[in-house]
Biotite code that builds the C-alpha atoms (Angstrom):
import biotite.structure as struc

atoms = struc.array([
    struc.Atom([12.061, -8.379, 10.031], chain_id="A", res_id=1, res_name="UNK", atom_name="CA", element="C"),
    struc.Atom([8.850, -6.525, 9.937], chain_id="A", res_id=2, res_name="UNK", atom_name="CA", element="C"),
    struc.Atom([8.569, -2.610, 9.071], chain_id="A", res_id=3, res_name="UNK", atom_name="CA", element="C"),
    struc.Atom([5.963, -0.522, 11.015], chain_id="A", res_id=4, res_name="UNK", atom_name="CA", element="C"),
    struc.Atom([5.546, 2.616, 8.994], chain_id="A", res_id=5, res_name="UNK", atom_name="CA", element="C"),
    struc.Atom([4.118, 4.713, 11.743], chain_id="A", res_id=6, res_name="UNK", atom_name="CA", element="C"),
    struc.Atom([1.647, 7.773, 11.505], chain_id="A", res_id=7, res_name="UNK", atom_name="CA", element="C"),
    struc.Atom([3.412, 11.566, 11.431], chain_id="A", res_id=8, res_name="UNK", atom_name="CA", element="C"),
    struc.Atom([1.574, 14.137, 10.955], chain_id="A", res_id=9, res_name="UNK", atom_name="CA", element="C"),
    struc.Atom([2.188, 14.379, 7.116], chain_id="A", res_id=10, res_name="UNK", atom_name="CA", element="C"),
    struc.Atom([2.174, 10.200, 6.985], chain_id="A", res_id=11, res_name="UNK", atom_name="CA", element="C"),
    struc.Atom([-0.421, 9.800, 5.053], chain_id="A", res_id=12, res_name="UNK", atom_name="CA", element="C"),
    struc.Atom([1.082, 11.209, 1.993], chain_id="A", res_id=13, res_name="UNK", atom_name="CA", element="C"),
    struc.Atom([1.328, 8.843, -1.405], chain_id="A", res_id=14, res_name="UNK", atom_name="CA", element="C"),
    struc.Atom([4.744, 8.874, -1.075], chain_id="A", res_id=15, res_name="UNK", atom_name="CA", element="C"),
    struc.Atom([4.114, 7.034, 2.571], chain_id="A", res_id=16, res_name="UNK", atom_name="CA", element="C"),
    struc.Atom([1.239, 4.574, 1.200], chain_id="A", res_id=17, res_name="UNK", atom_name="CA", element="C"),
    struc.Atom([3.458, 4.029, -1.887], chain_id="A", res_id=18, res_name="UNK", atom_name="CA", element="C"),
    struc.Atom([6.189, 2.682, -0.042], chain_id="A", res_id=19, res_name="UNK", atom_name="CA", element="C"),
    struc.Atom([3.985, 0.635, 2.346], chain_id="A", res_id=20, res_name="UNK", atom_name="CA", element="C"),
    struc.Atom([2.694, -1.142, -0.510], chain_id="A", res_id=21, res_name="UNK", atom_name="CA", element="C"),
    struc.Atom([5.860, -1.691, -2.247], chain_id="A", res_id=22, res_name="UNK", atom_name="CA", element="C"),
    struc.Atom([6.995, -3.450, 1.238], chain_id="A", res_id=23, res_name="UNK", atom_name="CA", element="C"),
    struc.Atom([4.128, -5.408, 1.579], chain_id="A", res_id=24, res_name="UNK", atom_name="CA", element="C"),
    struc.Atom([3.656, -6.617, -2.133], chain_id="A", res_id=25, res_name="UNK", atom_name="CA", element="C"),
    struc.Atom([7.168, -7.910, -2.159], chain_id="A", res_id=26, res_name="UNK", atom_name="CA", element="C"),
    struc.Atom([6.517, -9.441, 1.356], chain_id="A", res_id=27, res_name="UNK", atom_name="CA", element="C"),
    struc.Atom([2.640, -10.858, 0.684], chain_id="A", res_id=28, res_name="UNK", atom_name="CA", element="C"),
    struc.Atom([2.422, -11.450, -3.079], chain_id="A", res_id=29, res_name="UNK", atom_name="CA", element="C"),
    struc.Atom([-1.005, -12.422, -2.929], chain_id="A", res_id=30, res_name="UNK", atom_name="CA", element="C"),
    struc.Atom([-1.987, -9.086, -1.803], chain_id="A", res_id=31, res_name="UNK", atom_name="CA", element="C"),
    struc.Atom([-1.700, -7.605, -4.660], chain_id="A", res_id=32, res_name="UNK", atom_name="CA", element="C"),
    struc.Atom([-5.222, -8.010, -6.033], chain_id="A", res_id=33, res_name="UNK", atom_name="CA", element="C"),
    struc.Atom([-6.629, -6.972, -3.134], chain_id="A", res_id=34, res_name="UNK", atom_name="CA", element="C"),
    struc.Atom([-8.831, -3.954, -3.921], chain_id="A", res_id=35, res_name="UNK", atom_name="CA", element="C"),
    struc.Atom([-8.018, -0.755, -1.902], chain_id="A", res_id=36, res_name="UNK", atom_name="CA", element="C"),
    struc.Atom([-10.596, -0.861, 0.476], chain_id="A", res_id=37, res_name="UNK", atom_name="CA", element="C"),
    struc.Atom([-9.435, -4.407, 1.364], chain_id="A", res_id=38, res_name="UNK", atom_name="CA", element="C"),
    struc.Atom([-5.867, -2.784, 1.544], chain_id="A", res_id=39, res_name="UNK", atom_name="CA", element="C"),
    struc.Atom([-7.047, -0.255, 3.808], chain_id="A", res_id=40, res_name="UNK", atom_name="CA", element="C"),
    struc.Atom([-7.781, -2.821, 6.952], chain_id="A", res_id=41, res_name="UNK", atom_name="CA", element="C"),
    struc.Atom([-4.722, -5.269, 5.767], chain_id="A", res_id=42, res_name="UNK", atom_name="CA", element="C"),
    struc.Atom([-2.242, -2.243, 6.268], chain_id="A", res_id=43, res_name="UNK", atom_name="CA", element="C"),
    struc.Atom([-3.853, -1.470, 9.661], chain_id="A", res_id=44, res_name="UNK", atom_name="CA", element="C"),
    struc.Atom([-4.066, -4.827, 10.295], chain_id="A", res_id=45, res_name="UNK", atom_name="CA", element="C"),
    struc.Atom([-0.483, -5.853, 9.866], chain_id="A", res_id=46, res_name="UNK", atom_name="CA", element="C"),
    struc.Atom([0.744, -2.639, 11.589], chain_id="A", res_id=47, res_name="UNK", atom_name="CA", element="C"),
    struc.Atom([1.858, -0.776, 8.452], chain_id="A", res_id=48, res_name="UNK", atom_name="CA", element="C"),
    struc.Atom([-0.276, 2.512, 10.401], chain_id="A", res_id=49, res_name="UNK", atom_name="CA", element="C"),
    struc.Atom([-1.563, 3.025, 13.387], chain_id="A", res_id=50, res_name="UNK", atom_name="CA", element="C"),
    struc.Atom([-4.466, 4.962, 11.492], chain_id="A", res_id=51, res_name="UNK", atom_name="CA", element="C"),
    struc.Atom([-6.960, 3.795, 8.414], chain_id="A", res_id=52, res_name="UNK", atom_name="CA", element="C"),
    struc.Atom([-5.738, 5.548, 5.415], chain_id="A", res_id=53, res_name="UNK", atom_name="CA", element="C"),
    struc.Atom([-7.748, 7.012, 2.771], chain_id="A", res_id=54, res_name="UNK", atom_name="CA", element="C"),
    struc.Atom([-9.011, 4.996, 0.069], chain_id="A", res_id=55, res_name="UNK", atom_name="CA", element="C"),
    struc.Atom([-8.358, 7.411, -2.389], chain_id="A", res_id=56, res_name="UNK", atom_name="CA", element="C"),
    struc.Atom([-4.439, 7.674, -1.660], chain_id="A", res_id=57, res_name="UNK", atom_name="CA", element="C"),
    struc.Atom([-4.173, 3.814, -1.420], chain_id="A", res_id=58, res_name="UNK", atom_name="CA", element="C"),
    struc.Atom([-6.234, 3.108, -4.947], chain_id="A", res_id=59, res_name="UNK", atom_name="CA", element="C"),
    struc.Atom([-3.758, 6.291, -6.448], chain_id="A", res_id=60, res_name="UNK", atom_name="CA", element="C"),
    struc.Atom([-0.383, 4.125, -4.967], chain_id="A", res_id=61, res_name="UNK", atom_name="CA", element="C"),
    struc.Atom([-1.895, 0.560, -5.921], chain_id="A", res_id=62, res_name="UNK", atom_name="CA", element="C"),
    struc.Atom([-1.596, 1.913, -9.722], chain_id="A", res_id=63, res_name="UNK", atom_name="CA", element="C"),
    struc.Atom([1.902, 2.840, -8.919], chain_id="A", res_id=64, res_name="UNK", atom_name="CA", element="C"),
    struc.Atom([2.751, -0.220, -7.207], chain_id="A", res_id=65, res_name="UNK", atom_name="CA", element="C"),
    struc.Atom([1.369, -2.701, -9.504], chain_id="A", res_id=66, res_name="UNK", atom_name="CA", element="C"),
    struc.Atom([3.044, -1.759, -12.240], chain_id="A", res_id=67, res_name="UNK", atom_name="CA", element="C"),
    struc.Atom([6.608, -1.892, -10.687], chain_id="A", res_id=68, res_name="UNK", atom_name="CA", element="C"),
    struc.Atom([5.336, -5.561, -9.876], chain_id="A", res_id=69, res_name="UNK", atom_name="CA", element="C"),
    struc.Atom([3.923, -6.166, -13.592], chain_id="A", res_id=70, res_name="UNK", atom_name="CA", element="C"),
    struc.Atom([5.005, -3.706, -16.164], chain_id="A", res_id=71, res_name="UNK", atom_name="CA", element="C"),
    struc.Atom([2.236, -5.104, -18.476], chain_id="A", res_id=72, res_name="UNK", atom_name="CA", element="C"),
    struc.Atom([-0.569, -4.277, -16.005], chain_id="A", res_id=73, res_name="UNK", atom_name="CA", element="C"),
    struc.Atom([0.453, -0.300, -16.004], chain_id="A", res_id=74, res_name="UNK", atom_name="CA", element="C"),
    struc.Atom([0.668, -0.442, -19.784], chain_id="A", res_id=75, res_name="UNK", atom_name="CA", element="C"),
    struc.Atom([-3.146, -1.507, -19.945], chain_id="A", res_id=76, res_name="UNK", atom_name="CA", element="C"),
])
């Protein structure tokens, strides 16, 4: 089953980007050290958005994410 988050006008909000990556890190484990602006084209890419996000809001939810991944890595 694959989840297209598509764009609203308030989609782009962290809350949005959070969850995308949460999806997409449990689907795609090697993902997650993929720097955001790698992240950016693999959520367009795999149909997460119809829009490129923001760098900014994906680096600020790959902190977030990461850690609920690896505990240790949010404690650094």
């Amino acid at each position: 089953m694959c989840l297209v988050y598509t764009t609203k006008p308030d989609a782009r909000s962290s809350r949005d980007v959070l969850a995308m990556l949460r999806d997409l890190y449990s689907k795609r484990p090697e993902t997650r050290t993929l720097e955001p602006y790698a992240l950016r084209g693999t959520l367009w890419f795999l149909r997460y958005t119809d829009k490129l996000l923001h760098e900014d809001e994906i680096a600020a939810a790959v902190e977030v994410a990461r850690s609920d991944f690896d505990p240790d890595e949010g404690a650094a």
